[in-house]
C-alpha positions in Angstrom: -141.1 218.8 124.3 -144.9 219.1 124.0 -145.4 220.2 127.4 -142.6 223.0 126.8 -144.1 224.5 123.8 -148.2 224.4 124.9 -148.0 227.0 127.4 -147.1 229.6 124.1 -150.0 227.9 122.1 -152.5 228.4 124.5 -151.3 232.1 125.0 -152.7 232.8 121.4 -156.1 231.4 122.4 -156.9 234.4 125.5 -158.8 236.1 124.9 -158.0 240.3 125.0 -159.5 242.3 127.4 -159.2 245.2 125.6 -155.9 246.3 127.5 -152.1 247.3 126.5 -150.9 243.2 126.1 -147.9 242.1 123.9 -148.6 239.6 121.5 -146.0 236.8 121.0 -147.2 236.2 117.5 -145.2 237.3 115.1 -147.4 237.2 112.4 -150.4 238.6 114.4 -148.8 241.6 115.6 -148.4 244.4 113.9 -145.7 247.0 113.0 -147.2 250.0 115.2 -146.7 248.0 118.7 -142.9 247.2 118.7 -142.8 251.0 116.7 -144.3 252.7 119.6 -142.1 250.9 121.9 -138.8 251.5 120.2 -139.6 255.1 120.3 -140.7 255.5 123.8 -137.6 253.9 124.6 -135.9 256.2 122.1 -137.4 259.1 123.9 -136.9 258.5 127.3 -134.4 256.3 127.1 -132.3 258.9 124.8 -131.8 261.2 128.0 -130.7 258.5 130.3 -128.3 257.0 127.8 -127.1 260.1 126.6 -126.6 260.9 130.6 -124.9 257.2 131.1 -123.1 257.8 127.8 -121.7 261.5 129.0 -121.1 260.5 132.5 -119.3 257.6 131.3 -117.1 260.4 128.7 -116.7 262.5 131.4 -115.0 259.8 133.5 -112.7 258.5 131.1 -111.9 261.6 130.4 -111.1 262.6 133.7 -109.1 259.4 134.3 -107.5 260.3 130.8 -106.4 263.5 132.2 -105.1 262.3 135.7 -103.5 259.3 133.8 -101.6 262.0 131.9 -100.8 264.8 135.0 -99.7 261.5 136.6 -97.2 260.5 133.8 -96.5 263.9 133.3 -95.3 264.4 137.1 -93.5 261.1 136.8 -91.6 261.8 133.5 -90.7 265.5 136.0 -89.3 263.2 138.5 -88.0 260.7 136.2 -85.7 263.5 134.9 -84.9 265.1 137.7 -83.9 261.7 138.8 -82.1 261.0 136.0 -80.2 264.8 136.3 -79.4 263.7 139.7 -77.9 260.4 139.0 -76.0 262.2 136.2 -74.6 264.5 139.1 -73.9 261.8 141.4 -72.0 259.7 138.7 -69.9 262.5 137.9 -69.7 263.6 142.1 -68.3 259.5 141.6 -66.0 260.2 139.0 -64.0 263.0 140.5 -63.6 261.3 143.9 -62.4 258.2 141.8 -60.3 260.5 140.2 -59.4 262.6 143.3 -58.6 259.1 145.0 -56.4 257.8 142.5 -54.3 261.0 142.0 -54.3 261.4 145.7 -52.8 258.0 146.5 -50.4 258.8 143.3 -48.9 261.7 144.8 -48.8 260.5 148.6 -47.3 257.4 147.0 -44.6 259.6 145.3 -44.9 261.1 148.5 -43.4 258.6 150.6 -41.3 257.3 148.1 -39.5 260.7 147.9 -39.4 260.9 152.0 -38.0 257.8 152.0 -35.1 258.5 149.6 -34.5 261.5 151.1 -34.1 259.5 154.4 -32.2 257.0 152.8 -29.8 260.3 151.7 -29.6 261.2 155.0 -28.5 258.0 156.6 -26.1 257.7 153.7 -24.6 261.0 154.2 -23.6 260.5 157.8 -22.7 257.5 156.4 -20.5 258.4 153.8 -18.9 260.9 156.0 -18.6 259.0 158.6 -16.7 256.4 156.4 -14.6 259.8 154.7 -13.6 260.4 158.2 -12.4 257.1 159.1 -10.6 257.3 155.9 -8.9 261.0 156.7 -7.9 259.4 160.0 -6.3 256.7 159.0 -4.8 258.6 156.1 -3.6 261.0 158.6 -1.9 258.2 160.4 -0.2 256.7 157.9 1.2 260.1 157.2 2.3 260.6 160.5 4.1 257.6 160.7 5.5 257.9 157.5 6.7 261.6 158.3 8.0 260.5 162.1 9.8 257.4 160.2 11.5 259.4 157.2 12.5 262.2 159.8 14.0 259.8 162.1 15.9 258.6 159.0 16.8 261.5 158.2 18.5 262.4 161.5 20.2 259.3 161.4 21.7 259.5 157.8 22.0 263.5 159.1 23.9 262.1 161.8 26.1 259.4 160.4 27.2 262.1 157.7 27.1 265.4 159.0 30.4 266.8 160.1 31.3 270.5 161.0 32.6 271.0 157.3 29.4 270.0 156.1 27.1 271.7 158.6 28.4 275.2 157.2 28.3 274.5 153.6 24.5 273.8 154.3 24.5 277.1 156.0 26.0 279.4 153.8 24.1 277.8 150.8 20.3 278.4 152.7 21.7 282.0 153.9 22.7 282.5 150.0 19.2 281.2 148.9 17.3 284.1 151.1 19.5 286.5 149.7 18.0 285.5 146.4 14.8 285.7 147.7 14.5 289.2 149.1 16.4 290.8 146.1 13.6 289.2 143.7 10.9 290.4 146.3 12.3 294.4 146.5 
């Protein structure tokens, strides 16, 4: 520790030369030297520091300012993408909408086209049937006509005699007599 601390000691023993020297003393120096250096620093060092300082201000500021023209165009496109989200969301909504109510009515659609084929297989159908059923109606009349007319002429036959024969006559001549006097 000795050797660290002679090198100062032996710095208060040079002698001066009569030059500009700093003196590590503290209680040898005097107030004027570390005076006169504080204000040359001050002085000179005021113009550089106050260029550091503004150049320094003038950059924040300037990063400030594009910081904020940058946030500023981003809020812009923020909003406009926002506006168009909005617009696609609701473009969304009315083809969901469109969508649903268009499959509703081509659902009702087809369910209508297919009654209305359903009808008109069942009305061929149903005629067709109605038919069969006139037909055979028709036949059965027939048959019972040609059956009570061929009784007829045989209980016509077994009974009628001349007498009888011109009783029926006279009685259906009398009967159109009645008729045309009512119609005159």
């Amino acid at each position: 520790m000795k050797n660290v601390i002679d090198p100062f000691i032996s710095l208060n023993y040079w002698p001066s030369a009569g030059g500009f020297g700093s003196n590590t003393n503290i209680l040898e120096t005097n107030i004027i030297n570390p005076s006169v250096v504080l204000s040359v620093l001050i002085y000179f060092g005021k113009g550089v520091l106050s260029n550091l300082l503004d150049n320094r201000k003038q950059k924040i500021l300037s990063t400030i300012q594009n910081s904020e023209e940058l946030c500023k165009v981003a809020i812009d496109q923020l909003e406009k993408a926002r506006v168009r989200l909005r617009e696609v969301e609701r473009i969304a909504d009315e083809i969901r909408v469109n969508g649903d109510s268009q499959i509703e009515r081509e659902k009702e659609d087809l369910i209508k086209v297919a009654s209305e084929n359903l009808e008109q297989l069942e009305d061929p159908k149903n005629e067709t049937v109605y038919a069969e059923q006139q037909r055979a109606i028709d036949q059965i009349r027939q048959q019972v006509s040609r059956q009570a007319l061929r009784r007829a002429i045989g209980t016509l036959n077994s009974r009628l005699n001349t007498e009888l024969h011109l009783r029926t006559i006279d009685h259906n001549i009398g009967l159109l007599r009645a008729m045309m006097n009512t119609n005159d």
